[in-house]
C-alpha positions in Angstrom: -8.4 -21.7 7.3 -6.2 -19.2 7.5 -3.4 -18.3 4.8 -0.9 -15.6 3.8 0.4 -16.5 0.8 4.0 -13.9 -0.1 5.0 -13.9 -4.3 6.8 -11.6 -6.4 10.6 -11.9 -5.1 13.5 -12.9 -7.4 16.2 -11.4 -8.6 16.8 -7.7 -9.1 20.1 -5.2 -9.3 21.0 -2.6 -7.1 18.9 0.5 -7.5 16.1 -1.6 -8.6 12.7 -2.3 -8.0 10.7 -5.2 -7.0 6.9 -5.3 -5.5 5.7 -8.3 -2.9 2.3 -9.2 -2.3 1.1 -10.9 1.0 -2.3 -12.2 -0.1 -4.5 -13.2 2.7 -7.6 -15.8 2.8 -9.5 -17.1 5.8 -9.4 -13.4 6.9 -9.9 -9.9 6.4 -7.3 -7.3 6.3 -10.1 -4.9 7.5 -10.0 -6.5 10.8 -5.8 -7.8 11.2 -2.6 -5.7 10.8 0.4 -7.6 8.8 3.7 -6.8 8.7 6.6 -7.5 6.3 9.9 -9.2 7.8 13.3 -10.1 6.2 15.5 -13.0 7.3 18.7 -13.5 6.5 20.5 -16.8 6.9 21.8 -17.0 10.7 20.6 -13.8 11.5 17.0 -12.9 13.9 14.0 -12.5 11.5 14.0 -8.3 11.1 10.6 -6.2 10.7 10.7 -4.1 7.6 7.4 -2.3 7.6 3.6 -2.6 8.6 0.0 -1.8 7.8 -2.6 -1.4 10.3 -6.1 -2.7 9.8 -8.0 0.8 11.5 -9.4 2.8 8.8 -6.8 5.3 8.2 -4.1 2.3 8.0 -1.3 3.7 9.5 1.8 2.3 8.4 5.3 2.1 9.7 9.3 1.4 8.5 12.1 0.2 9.6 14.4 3.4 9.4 16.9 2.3 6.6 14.1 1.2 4.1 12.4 4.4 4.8 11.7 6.3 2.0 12.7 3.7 -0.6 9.5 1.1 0.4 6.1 1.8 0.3 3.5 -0.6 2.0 -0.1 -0.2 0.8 -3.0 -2.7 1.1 -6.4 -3.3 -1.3 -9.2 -4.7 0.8 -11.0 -6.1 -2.2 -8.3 -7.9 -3.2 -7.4 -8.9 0.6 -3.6 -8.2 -0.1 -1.0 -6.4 0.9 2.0 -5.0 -0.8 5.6 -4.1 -0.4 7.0 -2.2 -3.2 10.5 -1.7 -2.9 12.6 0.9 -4.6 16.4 1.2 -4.7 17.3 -1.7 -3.5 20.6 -2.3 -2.2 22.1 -5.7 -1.5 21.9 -5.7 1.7 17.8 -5.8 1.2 18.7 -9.7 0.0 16.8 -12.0 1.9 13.2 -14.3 2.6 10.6 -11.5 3.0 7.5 -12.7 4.9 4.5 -11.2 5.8 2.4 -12.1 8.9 -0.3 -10.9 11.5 -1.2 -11.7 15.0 -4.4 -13.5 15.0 -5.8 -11.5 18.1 -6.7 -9.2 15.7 -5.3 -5.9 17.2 -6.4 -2.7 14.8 -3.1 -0.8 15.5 0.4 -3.2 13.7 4.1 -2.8 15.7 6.9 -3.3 14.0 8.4 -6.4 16.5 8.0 -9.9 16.2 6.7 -10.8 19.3 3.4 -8.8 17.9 3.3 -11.4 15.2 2.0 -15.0 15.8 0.7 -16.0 12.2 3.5 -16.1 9.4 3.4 -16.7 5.6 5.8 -19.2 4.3 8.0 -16.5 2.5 9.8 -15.2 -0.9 13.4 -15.1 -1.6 14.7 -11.4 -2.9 18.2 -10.9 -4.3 20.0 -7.8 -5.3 22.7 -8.0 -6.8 24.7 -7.5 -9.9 
């Protein structure tokens, strides 16, 4: 069975840091892209960043978290992180991560390319 299971939000202040992990069982991140997306309340679910599952892993970002998040992946420990620097409090929101189980090599960041989600983890920053 398939599950992406999202920890390490909570609470941090502006200009701080917090890492997410998107761990993944029933499948192998060798083989399926995931992507990391933030929801706010009443708003469209937002992609923030993705890792693709070729060898080289190309990644991509949403423009106003580039250079501030980093998204890396460990294949032995089937998981992917988000670390996120500098955050601002407009970065508050559910962050889930997610893959389409087609298993394309090469990850998009929009969420029609997504048909698998996690269940999510709240991040707040604020002061």
């Amino acid at each position: 069975q398939v599950q992406l299971v999202e920890s390490g939000g909570g609470l941090a202040q502006p200009g701080g840091s917090l890492t997410l992990s998107c761990k993944a069982s029933g499948l192998s991140l060798s083989d399926y892209y995931i992507g990391w997306f933030r929801q706010i309340p009443g708003e469209e679910r937002e992609a923030i960043s993705c890792i693709s599952s070729s060898r080289g892993a190309r990644t991509m970002y949403e423009d106003d978290v580039k250079g501030r998040f980093t998204i890396s992946r460990d294949t032995a420990k089937n998981t992917v992180y988000l670390q996120m620097n500098g955050l601002k409090p407009e970065d508050t929101g559910v962050y889930s991560c997610a893959t389409n189980l087609a298993g394309y090599k090469e990850c998009v960041l929009r969420t029609n390319g997504y048909n698998y989600w996690g269940q999510g983890t709240q991040v707040t920053v604020s002061s």
